[in-house]
N, C-alpha and C positions, 0 to 999 in steps of 0.2 A: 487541316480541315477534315480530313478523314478518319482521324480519332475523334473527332467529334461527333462526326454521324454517330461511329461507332457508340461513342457512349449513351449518346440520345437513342440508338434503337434499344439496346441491350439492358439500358436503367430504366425502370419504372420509377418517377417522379414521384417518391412517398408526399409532397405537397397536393399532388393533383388528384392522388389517390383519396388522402383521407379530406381532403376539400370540395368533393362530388356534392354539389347542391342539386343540381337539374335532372330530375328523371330522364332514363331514354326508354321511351315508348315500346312495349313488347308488342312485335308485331304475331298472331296466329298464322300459321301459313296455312294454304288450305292442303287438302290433297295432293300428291301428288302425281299428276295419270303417266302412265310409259305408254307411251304411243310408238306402237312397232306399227309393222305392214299389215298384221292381220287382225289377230284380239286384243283389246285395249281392256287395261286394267289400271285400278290404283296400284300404285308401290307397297303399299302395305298386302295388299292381295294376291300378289305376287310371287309363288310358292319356287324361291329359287332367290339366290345369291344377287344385289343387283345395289348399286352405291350409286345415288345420283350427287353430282356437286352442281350448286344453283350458283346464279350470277352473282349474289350475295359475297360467296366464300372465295367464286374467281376474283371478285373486283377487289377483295381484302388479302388477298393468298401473293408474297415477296414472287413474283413471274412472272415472265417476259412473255411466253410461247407456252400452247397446247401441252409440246411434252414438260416444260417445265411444270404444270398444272398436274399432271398424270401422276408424278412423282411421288404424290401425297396420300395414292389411295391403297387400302391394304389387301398386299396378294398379286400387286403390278410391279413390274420390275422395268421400270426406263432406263436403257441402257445409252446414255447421249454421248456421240461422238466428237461436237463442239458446244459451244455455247449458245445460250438463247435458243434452242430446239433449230441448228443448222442441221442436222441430221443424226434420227434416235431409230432406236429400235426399241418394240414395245414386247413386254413377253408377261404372261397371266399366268398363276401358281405351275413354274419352273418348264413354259412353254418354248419355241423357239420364235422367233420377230416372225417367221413365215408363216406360224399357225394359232395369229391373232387375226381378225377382220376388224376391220376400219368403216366405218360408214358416217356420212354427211347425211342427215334427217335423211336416213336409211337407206340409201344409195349406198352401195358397195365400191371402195375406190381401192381395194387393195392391186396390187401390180403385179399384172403375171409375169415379168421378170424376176422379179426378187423381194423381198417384206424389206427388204432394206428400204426399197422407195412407199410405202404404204403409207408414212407419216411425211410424205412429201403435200401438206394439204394444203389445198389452194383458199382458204377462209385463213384469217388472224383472230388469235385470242380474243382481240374484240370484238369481233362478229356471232361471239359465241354466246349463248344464254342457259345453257346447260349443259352436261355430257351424262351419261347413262354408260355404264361398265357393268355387262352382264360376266360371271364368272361361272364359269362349271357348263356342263351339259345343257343346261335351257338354251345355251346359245347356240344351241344346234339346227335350230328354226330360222337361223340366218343364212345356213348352207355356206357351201366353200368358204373354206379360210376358218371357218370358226370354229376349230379343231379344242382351243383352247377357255377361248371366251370372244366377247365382244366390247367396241368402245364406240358409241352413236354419240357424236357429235353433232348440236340440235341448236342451229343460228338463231339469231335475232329477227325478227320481221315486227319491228312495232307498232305500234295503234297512233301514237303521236305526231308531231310536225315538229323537224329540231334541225340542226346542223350543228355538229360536232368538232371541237377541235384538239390534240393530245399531244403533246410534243415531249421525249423522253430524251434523258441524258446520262451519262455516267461515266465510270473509268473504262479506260483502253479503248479512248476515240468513239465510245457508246455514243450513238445520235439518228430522234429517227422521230417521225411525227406520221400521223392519224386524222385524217379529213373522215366522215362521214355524215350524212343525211340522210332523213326518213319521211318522207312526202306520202302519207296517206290522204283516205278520203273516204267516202259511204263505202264506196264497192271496188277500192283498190288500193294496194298497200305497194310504196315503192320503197327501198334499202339499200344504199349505195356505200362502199367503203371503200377508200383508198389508203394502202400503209405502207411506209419505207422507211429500214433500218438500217444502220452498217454500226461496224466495229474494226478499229486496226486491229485485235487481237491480241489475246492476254499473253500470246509467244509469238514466234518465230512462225507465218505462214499459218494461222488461225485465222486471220481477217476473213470477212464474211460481207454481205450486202444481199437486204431480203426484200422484195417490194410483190407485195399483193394486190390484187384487185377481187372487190366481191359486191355481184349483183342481188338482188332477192324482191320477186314481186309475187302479187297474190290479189287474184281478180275474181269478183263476186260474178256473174252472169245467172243469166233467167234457169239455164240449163245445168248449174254447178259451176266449182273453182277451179279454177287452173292457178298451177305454181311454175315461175319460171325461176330459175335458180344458174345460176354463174359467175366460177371462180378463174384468178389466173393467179401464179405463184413465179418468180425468180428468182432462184436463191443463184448466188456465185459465189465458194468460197475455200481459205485454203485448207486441204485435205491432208494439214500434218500428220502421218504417221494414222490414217484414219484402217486402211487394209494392210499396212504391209509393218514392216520392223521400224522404230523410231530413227534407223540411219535414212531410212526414207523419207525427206522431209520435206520435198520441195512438189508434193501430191496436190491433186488443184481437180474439182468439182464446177461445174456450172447444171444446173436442171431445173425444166421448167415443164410446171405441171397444169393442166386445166381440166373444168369437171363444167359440164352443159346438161343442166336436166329439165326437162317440162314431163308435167306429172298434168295431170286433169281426175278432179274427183266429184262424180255427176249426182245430181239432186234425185236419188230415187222415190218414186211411190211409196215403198214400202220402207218406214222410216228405221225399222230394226235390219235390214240390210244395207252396208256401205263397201263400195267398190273406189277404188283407186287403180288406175292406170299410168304407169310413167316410162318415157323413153330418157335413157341417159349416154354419156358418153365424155371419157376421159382420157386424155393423153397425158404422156410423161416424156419428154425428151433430156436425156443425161450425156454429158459430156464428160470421160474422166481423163486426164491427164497423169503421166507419170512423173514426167518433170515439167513445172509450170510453165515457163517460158520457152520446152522445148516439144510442140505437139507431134513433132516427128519422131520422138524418140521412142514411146509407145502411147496409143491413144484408143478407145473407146467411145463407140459412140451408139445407142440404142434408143430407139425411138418406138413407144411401147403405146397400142391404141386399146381400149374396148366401148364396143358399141351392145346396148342391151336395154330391153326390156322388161319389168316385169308388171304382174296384175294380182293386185288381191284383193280379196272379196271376204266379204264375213256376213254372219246373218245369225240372228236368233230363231231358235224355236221352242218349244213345249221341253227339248231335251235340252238345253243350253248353248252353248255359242260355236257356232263352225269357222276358221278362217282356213281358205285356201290360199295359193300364191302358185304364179308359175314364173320362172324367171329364166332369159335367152340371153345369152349373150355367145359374143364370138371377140375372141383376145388375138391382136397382131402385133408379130414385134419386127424392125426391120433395124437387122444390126450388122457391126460391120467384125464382130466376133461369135456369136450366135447367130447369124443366117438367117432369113429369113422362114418367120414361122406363124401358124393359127391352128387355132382348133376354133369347135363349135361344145359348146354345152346348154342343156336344160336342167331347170332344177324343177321338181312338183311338190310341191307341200300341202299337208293336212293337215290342220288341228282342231282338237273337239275341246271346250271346257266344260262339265258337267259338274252343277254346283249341288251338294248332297247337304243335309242335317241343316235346313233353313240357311242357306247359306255358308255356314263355318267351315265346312272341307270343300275343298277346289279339287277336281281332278281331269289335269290335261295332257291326254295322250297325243301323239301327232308321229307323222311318218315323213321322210323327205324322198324323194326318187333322184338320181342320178344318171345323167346321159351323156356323155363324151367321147365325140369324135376320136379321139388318141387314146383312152383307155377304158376298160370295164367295168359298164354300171353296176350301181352300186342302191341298195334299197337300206335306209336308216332309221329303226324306231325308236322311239325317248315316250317319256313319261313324266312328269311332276306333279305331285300330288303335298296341296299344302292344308291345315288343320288350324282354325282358331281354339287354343285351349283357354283364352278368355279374351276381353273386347281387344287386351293389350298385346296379347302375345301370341304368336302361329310358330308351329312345327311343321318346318317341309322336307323332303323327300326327293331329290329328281335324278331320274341318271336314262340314260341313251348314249348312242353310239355316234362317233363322227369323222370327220377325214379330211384329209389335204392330197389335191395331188401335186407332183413337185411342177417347179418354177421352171424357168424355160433355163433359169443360171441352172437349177440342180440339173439341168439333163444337156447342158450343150455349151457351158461354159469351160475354156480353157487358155492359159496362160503359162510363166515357167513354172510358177510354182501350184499349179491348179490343174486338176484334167476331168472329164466329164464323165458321163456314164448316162447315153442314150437309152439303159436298159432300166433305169429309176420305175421301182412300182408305187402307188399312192400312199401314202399314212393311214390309220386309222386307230381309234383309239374306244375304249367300253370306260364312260365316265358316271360317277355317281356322289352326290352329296346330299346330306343333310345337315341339319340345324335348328338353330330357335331366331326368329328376329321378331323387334317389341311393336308397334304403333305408336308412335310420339306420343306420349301424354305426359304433360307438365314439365316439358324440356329434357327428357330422356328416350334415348332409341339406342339402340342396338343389334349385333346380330353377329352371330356364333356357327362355325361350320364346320364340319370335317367336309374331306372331300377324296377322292380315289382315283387316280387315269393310269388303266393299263393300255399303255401304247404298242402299237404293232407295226414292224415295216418304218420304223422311224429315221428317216432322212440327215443323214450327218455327213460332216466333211471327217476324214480321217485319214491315217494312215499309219504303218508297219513303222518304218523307219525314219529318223530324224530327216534325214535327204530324201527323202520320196517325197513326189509330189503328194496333195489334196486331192484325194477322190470323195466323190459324195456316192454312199451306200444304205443301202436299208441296213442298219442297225440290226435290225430283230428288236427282241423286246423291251421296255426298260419300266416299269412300275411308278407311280408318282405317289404320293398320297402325303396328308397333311392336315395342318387347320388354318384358319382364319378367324381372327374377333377383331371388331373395331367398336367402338363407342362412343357416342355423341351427348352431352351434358352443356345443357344453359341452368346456370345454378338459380339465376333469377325466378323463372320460371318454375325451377323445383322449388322452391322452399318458397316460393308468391313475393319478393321485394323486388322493384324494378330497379332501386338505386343501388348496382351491385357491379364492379369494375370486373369481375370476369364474366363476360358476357356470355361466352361458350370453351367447352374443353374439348379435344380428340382426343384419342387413344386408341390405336390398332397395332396388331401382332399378326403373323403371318411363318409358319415352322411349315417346311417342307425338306422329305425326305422321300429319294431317287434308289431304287435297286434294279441292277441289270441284270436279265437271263440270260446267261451263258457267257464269253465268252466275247470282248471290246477291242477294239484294236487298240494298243499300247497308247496311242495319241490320238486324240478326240478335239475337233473346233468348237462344238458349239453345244453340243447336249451334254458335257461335262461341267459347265460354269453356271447353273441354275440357282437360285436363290435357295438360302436352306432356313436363315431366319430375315427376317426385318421387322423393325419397329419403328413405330411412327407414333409421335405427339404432339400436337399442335392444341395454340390456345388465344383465344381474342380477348384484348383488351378494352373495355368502352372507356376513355375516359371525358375531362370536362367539352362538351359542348361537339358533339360531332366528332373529337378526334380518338382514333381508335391505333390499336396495336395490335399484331399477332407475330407471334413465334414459334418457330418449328422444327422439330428435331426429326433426324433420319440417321437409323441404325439399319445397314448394311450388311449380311455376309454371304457372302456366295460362294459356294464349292468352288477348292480351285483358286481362289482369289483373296487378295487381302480384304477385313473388314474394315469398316468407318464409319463414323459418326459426323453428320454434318448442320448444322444449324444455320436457318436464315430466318428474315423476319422484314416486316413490314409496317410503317410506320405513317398514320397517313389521318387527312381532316377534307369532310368532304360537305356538300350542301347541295342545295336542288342544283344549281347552273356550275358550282366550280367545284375542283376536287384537287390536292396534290397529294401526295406521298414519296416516301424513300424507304429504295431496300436494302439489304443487306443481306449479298447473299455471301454462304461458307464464311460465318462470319469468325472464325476461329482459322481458317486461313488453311487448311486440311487439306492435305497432297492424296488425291484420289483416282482413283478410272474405275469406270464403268463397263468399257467395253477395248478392246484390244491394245494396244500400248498408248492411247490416248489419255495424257492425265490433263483432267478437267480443271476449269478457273481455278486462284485462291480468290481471296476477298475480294469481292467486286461492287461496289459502292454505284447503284442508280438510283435515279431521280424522275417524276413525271406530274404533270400538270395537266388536267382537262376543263374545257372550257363547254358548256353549249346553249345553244340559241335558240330560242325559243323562234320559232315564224308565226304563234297561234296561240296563245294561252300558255298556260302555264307547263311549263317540258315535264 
C-alpha cells in the first residue's frame, strides 16, 4: 500500500493532465497589508525583506506543524530535532535559534531561558492564517531577540459560523484529530480549537504526544475592540539523542507552554491616529530527563514566566506617519539548575515614514531605547529607505544596528559536560541590505537581496580541548554577508489561460558566507554549523475538478555538516465542506540531521480528512 501512495503522489496522471475540461477560476488577491504594532503598510510598500505565506499555500504545503511550514522559506534554516515540529530551532540568513524573535499577532513569546523553547507555541498549524518572516535589519522594530529577523505568526478569528472536524493518520502509530468552532455575530467574534496528536516513533524513544488548546475572541464596544486571545500546548516526548551523544538514548522531554493576552484598541476622535494597548503573559514549564524511566538519575526542571506590557500609537500628519511603542516586561525563571532569577526591561521606540516624489520613495528612520535591570542600556538607530522605479518594481535599502542579551542557559547553566559564565556581555550586531522586489502583476513576484551582519560579542558554547567542558563566551567578531532570491510564477495568469495544470511554481536560493576576526576556539557548538547554500523548489499542480498536487524540493548545505536533498509533496481534493489529502514526506527516504546527532524520519506516508458544518448559511 505504500508504494502505491507513493506512486500516486510522485506520477502525474498524463490522462488527467491532457483531459482538463473545467476551468479553475483565477482568483486576484487583494493587497496585502502587514500589520505590525505601529505603521501599517502594504507588502509591496514595504522597503525591506518580508515573505508572507497565506492559508492558501499552508492548507496545500505536505505538513503537519509550524516548523514543518518554516521549512520552505528562503534564508530560514529549521533545524528539527524530532518529527512533526516536537522540538525545532529556528535560525535566519546563518543566525543562531537565540537570535530569532517569535511573535503570535505580535506578542513576543520568545523564552528567556533558551530559543530552544521559542518554537514551544501554544496555537496549531491550524489556527494559523498566515506568518510574515521579516529578514534583515527592519526587524529591529521588534526589539529584543530580533538580532536576526522576525517570524509573526497571525491566527485565524473568522467572520462565519462553522464547526470543524480533521482527523489525521499515517505511519509510525501517526494519529491525531482537530475539533474547532467559530461563533461569531454583529459585535463579537468567538474561535475555539482543540488538537491531539501522537506517534510511536519512526525509532527507538522518538514517540511524542502533542495536544493544544486555542481561544480567540474579538468584541466590538461603543468605546473600541478588545482582543482576548489564549493558548495551551503539551507536548511529551522521547528525547533520542536530542542534547547529548546518540549512545544517550533513553532522553525524555515533557513541556508545557501557555500565552494569555488581552490587547484593547479604543475608537479615537481623530480617525488618522490609532492606539493599541495590550497586557500579555506566558509561561513555559520543561521537564528534562536523562534517563526516561529513571528521574532520579539526573533531572531538570525550569519553570520560566513573563508578564508585560506594551502600547503603540501612530498618527499621521502634514510630515507623514509616526508610530511609537513602549514595551515592559519582567522574565522569571525558577529552576532547580539555574536558581532562581528576574530582571526588569523597557523597550522605547520611534518611527517616522516620510513619503517623498508623490509617493514612490518611502523613507523610515526609527530609534529603539534599551533598559535593563542586569545590564547596560543600549540606544539603536536603523533606517529603510525603499524607491518605486516603476508601478511593478521598488529598490530598497535598510540597515541599523541590533542585539541580544544572553539567556538565563548562557549565564547560569551547568552540568558535566557544560559550565556557565555569569560574566556573558550582550550581542550586537550593524546589519544592512538591499534589493529589488516586483508587485504582482499577471502572476509574477519576486525579490532579490544582498544582505551584510557584522556581529560583535557573539555568544557561543566552546571550547580548547576535546575533554573540557562547554563554556559559552563572547566570540568577538564574526562577519555574515550573502544573498537571497525567491520567485513566485502562476503561469496561468502570465500568458492569460485559466486551463493550465501548473497552477503556480517557487523557486528560491539563499548563499551565505561566514568570516571570523581573529582567532576561534578549536571547537565551536553552534556558530560554526550555519547555512552556506540552500535551495528550494516547489510547484502546484491544479488538476481535474478540485484536486490539486504540489511538490517540493530542499537542498541543504551547512558548514560543518553533510549536504541533502529532500523531497515531499502533497496530494489532495478539497470543496466547500470536505477536504482530504496524502503526503509524502522525504519521499526518496534520505538519511539526514539537521541539528545534533538527531537523524530525522525516512519516508513517512500520512493521511487527513476535514469535515465542516455549517450552523448558518453557507461556511
Amino acid at each position: 500500500m505504500r508504494f502505491l501512495f507513493l506512486f500516486l503522489i510522485i506520477a502525474v496522471p498524463p490522462a488527467v493532465i491532457f483531459a482538463q475540461n473545467e476551468s479553475i477560476p483565477v482568483v486576484n488577491i487583494p493587497e496585502v497589508m502587514i500589520y505590525e504594532n505601529r505603521i501599517q503598510l502594504p507588502l509591496s510598500q514595504k522597503p525591506s525583506s518580508i515573505v508572507v505565506i497565506d492559508l492558501e499555500q499552508i492548507n496545500h504545503l505536505p505538513v503537519q506543524s509550524i516548523a514543518d511550514l518554516i521549512h520552505y522559506i528562503a534564508g530560514i534554516d529549521m533545524r528539527q530535532r524530532g518529527s512533526n515540529g516536537v522540538q525545532s530551532d529556528v535560525s535566519i540568513r546563518g543566525s543562531s535559534f537565540d537570535q530569532v524573535l517569535i511573535l503570535i499577532n505580535g506578542i513576543k513569546i520568545n523564552d528567556p531561558q533558551t530559543g530552544h523553547f521559542s518554537l514551544n507555541l501554544p496555537v496549531d498549524i491550524s489556527n494559523v492564517d498566515h506568518i510574515v518572516v521579516y529578514k534583515g535589519p527592519s526587524a529591529r522594530v521588534f526589539g529584543q531577540n530580533a538580532f536576526a529577523g522576525a517570524i509573526n505568526i497571525i491566527t485565524k478569528n473568522p467572520d462565519d459560523k462553522y464547526i470543524q472536524l480533521q482527523l489525521i493518520a499515517g505511519d509510525f502509530g501517526l494519529a491525531g484529530g482537530n475539533f474547532s468552532a467559530s461563533l461569531s455575530g454583529n459585535n463579537i467574534k468567538n474561535y475555539l480549537s482543540v488538537h491531539d496528536g501522537k506517534s510511536s516513533g519512526y525509532k527507538y524513544n522518538t514517540d511524542y504526544r502533542i495536544t493544544n488548546i486555542f481561544y480567540q475572541s474579538e468584541i466590538k464596544t461603543g468605546s473600541g475592540m478588545i482582543n482576548l486571545l489564549s493558548g495551551y500546548c503539551n507536548r511529551k516526548f522521547g528525547a533520542n539523542g536530542f542534547y547529548s551523544s546518540p549512545d544517550n538514548k533513553d532522553q525524555y522531554e515533557s513541556v508545557q507552554t501557555s500565552l494569555v493576552a488581552i490587547s484593547f484598541k479604543p475608537c479615537l476622535k481623530n480617525p488618522t491616529m490609532k492606539l493599541n494597548n495590550r497586557l500579555y503573559w506566558r509561561r513555559n514549564r520543561d521537564e528534562y530527563l536523562f534517563i526516561r524511566n529513571d528521574p532520579s538519575f539526573y533531572r531538570n526542571l525550569h519553570i520560566n514566566n513573563i508578564v508585560g506590557i506594551d502600547l503603540n500609537l501612530s498618527f499621521e500628519s502634514s510630515l507623514g506617519v509616526t508610530g511609537m511603542g513602549l514595551d515592559l516586561n519582567i522574565p522569571w525563571i525558577t529552576s532547580n539548575r539555574l536558581g532562581n532569577r528576574n530582571r526588569k526591561a523597557a523597550t522605547i521606540f520611534i518611527e517616522h515614514r516620510i513619503p517623498l516624489l508623490k509617493g514612490n520613495m518611502n523613507i523610515i528612520p526609527g530609534i529603539q531605547v534599551n533598559v535593563f535591570s542586569d545590564f547596560e542600556n543600549n540606544l539603536l538607530p536603523g533606517i529603510d529607505i525603499g524607491y518605486s522605479l516603476n508601478p511593478s518594481l521598488i529598490a530598497f535599502i535598510s540597515s541599523g544596528y541590533t542585539y541580544r542579551v544572553p539567556t538565563y542557559t548562557d549565564l547560569y547553566y551547568e552540568d558535566p559536560v557544560n559550565s556557565s559564565n555569569p560574566d556573558l556581555q550582550p550581542e550586537y550586531a550593524f546589519s544592512y541590505e538591499a534589493g529589488l522586489k516586483t508587485v504582482r502583476i499577471n502572476g509574477f513576484t519576486g525579490q532579490l537581496s544582498y544582505f551584510f551582519r557584522n556581529n560583535f560579542n557573539l555568544i557561543d558554547r566552546s571550547k580548547e580541548n576535546v575533554n573540557d567542558r562547554w563554556k559559552p563566551e563572547n566570540i568577538g567578531e564574526v562577519k555574515m554577508n550573502g544573498m537571497d532570491i525567491n520567485l513566485n510564477i502562476q503561469p496561468g495568469k502570465l500568458i492569460g489561460i485559466k486551463d493550465i495544470i501548473i497552477h503556480s511554481f517557487d523557486l528560491s536560493y539563499t548563499f551565505i558566507h561566514s568570516r571570523v576576526g581573529g582567532d576561534l576556539p578549536l571547537f565551536s557548538k553552534f556558530t560554526l554549523e550555519n547555512l552556506r547554500n540552500q535551495a528550494a523548489m516547489s510547484f502546484e499542480l491544479r488538476y481535474y475538478r478540485n484536486i490539486y498536487q504540489s511538490v517540493n524540493f530542499r537542498y541543504i548545505d551547512r558548514v560543518n555538516m553533510k549536504d541533502y536533498t529532500v523531497v515531499d509533496s502533497r496530494m489532495g481534493w478539497y470543496s466547500q465542506k470536505f477536504s482530504i489529502y496524502i503526503d509524502l514526506s522525504n519521499i526518496f527516504n534520505v538519511e539526514y540531521r539537521e541539528a545534533n546527532y538527531v537523524t530525522l524520519p525516512g519516508r513517512w506516508v500520512k493521511a487527513g480528512a476535514t469535515y465542516k458544518f455549517s450552523l448558518k448559511g453557507k461556511p
